[in-house]
C-alpha positions in Angstrom: 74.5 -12.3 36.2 74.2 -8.6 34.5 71.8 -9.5 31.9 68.8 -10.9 33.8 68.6 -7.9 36.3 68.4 -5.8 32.7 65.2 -8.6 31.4 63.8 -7.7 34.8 63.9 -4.1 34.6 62.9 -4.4 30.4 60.1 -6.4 31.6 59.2 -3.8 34.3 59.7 -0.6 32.2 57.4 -2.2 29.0 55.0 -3.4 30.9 54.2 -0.1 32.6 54.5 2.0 28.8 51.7 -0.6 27.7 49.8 0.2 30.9 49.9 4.0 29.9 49.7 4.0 26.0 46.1 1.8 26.3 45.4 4.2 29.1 46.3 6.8 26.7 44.2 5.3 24.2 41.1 4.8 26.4 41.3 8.4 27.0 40.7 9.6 23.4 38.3 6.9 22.6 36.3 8.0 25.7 37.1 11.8 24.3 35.9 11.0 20.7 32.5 9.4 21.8 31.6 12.1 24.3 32.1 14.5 20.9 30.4 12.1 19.1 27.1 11.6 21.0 27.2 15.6 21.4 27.7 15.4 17.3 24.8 12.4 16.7 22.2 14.6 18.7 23.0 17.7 17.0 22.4 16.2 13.6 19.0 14.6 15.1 17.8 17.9 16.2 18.7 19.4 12.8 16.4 16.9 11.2 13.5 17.9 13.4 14.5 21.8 12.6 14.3 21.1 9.2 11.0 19.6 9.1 9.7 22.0 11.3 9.0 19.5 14.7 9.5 20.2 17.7 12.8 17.6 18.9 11.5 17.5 22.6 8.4 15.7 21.4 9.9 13.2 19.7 13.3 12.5 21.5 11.8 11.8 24.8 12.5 8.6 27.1 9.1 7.2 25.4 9.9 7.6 21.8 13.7 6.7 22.1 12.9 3.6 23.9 10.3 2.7 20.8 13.3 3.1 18.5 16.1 1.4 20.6 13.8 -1.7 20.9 14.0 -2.1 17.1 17.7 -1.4 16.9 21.0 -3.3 18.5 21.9 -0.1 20.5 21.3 -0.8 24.2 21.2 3.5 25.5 20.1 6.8 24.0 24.1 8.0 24.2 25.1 4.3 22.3 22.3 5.4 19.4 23.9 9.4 19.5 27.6 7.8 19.1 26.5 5.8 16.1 25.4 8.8 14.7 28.0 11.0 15.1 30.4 8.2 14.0 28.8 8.0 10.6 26.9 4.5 11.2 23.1 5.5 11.4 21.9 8.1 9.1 20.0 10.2 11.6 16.7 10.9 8.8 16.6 7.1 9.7 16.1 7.7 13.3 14.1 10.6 13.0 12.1 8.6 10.6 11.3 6.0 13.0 10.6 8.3 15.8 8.3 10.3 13.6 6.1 7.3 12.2 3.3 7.2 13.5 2.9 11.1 13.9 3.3 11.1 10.4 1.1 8.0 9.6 -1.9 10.3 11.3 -1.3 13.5 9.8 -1.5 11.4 6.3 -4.5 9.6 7.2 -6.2 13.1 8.4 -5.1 14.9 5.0 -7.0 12.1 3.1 -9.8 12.6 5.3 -9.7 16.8 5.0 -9.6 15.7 0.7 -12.6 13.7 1.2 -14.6 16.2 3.0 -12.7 18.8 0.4 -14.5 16.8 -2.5 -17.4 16.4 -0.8 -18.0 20.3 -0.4 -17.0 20.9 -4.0 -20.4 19.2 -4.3 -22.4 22.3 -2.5 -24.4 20.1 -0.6 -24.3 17.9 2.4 -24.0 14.1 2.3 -26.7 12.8 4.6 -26.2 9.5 5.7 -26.0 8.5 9.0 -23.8 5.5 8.4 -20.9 7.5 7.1 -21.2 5.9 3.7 -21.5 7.1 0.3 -24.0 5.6 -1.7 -23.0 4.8 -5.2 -26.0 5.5 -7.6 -25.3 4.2 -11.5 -28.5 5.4 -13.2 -26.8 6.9 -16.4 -23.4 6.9 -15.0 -22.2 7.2 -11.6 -22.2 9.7 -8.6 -22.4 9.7 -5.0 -25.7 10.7 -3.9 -26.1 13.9 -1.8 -23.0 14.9 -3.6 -23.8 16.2 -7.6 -20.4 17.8 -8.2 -18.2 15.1 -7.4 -16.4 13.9 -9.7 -17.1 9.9 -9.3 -15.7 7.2 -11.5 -15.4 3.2 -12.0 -11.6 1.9 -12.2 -11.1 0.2 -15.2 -8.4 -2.2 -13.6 -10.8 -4.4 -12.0 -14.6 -3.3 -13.2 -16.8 -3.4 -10.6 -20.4 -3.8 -11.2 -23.6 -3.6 -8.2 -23.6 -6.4 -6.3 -19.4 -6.2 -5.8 -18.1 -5.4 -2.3 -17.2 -1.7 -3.4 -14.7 0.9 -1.5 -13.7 4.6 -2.8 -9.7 5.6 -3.3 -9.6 9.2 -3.6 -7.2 10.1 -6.6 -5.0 13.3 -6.8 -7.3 15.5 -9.0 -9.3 12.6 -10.5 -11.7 12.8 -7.7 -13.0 9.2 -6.3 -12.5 5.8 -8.0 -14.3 3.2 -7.2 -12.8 0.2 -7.2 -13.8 -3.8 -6.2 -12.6 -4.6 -2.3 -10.2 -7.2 -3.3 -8.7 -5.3 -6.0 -4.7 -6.1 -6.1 -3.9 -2.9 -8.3 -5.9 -1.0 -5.7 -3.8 -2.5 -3.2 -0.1 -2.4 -4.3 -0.5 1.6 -4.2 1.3 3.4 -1.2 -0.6 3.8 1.8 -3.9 3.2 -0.1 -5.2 2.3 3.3 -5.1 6.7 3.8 -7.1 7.1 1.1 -10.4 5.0 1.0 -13.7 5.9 1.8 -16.4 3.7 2.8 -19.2 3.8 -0.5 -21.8 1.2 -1.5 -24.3 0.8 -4.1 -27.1 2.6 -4.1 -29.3 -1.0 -5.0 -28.2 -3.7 -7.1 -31.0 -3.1 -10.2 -30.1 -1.2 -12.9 -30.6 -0.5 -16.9 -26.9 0.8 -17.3 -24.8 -2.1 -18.5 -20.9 -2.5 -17.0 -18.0 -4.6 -18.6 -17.0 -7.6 -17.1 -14.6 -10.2 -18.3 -14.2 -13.8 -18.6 -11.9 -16.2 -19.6 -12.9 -19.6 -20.8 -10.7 -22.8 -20.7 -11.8 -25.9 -22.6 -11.3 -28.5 -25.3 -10.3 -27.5 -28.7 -13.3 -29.1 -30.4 -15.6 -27.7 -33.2 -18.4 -25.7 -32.5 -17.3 -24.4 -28.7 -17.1 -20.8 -29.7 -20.3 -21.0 -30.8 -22.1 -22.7 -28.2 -20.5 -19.9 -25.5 -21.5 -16.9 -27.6 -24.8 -18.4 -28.3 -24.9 -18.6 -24.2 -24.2 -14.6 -24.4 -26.6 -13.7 -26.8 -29.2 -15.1 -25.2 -28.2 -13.3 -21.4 -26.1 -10.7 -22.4 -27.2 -7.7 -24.0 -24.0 -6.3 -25.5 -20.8 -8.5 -26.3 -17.1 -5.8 -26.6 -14.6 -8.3 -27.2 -14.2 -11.7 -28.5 -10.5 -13.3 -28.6 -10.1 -17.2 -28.8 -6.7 -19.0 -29.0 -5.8 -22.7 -29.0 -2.7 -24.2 -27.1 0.6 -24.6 -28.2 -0.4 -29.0 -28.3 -3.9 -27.6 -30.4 -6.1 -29.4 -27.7 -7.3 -27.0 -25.9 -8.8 -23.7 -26.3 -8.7 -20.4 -24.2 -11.2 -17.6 -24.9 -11.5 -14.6 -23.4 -14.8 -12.2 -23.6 -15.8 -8.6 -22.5 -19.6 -7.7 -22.3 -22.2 -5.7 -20.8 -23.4 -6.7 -17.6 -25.9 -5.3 -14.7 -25.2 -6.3 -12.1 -23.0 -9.3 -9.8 -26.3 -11.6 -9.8 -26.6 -11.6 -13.8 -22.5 -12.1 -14.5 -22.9 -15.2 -12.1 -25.7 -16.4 -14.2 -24.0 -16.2 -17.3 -21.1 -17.8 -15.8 -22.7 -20.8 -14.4 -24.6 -21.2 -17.8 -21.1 -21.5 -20.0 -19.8 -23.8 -17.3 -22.8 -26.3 -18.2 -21.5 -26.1 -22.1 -20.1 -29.0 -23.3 -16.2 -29.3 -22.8 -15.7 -26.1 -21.0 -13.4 -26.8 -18.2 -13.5 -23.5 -16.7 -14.6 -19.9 -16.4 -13.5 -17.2 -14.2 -13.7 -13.6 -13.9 -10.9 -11.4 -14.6 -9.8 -7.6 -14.6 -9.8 -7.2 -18.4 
């Protein structure tokens, strides 16, 4: 009879030390995130101190709900704790609530550069459309604009009659570059940097690379015919490289010459398709 009245009193006595030890527990987790969402907002506000913002503007109801909404934190204090625990970096939250501030201020420095470069020229660009003409009479400049320094990227050759846009460089001045070029687009931000520019007309005497490549059937006598195509359009060939397939069959030829303008290349072009055994020809960026 003894040793169930001691079970019952065991029983009784554990169950109430498990009671206080998770109550204990509770109240030093509760403890450790109240210091941690003080800690996580402290290092947020350093980040903003350090870049010289102003915290209020940024860590209002409006901004943190921007940045909850692309996180798995539910309140402002959950997002603090994480931070103070170690498991957000808080440059990542500040990053995200300072986006699109940022995003502005770099799209207004590349506009302050243009207008920078444009001044270097001592004189006004008048054009009521906001867009640079590109003139190519013995080179290229930007008319209204004499001292800017204006040049044609080399990674995809444009020549008048291409859809044309300007990326302003980092002491190189403008380059101006075809719409759909891909190197022009893999840079950072390039969006920032462009400025609208066309070309001043489309006839010219000043001659611009373009490239081709040539895919056809490894006969004898197709070299010939497409350079004979050249001479007779072109006025200056650069380069001339021709290499058969690994099976001998076929034949790919790439070629570099002087063009004026979009309407001539896509003469040319249509004129080698029409050779004999040429399979295909398309323009490339060198």
């Amino acid at each position: 009879m003894p040793t169930p009245l001691v079970q019952v009193v065991t029983g009784s006595i554990s169950s109430k030390t498990s009671k206080a030890r998770n109550k204990i527990r509770q109240f030093f987790k509760n403890q450790d995130k109240e210091l941690s969402i003080n800690r996580g907002r402290e290092l947020l506000m350093a980040q903003f101190h350090e870049h010289d913002m102003i915290a209020n503007k940024f860590m209002d109801k409006k901004h943190m709900d921007k940045v909850l909404q692309k996180t798995s934190y539910k309140t402002e204090e959950a997002l603090f704790a994480a931070i103070g625990f170690g498991e957000v970096g808080a440059i990542s939250v500040f990053n995200r609530l300072t986006e699109e501030e940022r995003r502005e201020e770099e799209k207004a420095k590349a506009r302050a550069e243009a207008e920078e470069l444009v001044k270097g020229g001592e004189v006004k660009v008048e054009n009521k459309k906001d867009t640079l003409k590109v003139r190519h009479e013995g080179g290229v400049v930007i008319q209204g604009a004499s001292g800017l320094l204006i040049r044609i990227a080399k990674c995809c050759n444009p020549v008048p009659g291409d859809t044309i846009v300007g990326y302003i460089t980092k002491g190189r001045g403008v380059a101006i570059h075809r719409q759909d070029c891909m190197n022009l687009q893999a840079q950072d931000n390039y969006e920032q940097r462009l400025i609208d520019v066309e070309w001043e007309d489309n006839n010219t005497t000043k001659d611009y690379i373009a490239h081709i490549d040539i895919y056809g059937l490894n006969r004898a006598g197709l070299l010939n015919d497409v350079l004979q195509v050249l001479s007779n359009t072109a006025k200056m060939i650069s380069t001339v490289n021709a290499q058969p397939t690994k099976d001998m069959k076929f034949a790919n030829i790439h070629i570099s010459f002087g063009i004026p303008n979009l309407s001539m290349l896509t003469t040319v072009v249509d004129k080698i398709k029409s050779v004999p055994e040429v399979y295909s020809v398309k323009r490339t960026n060198g």
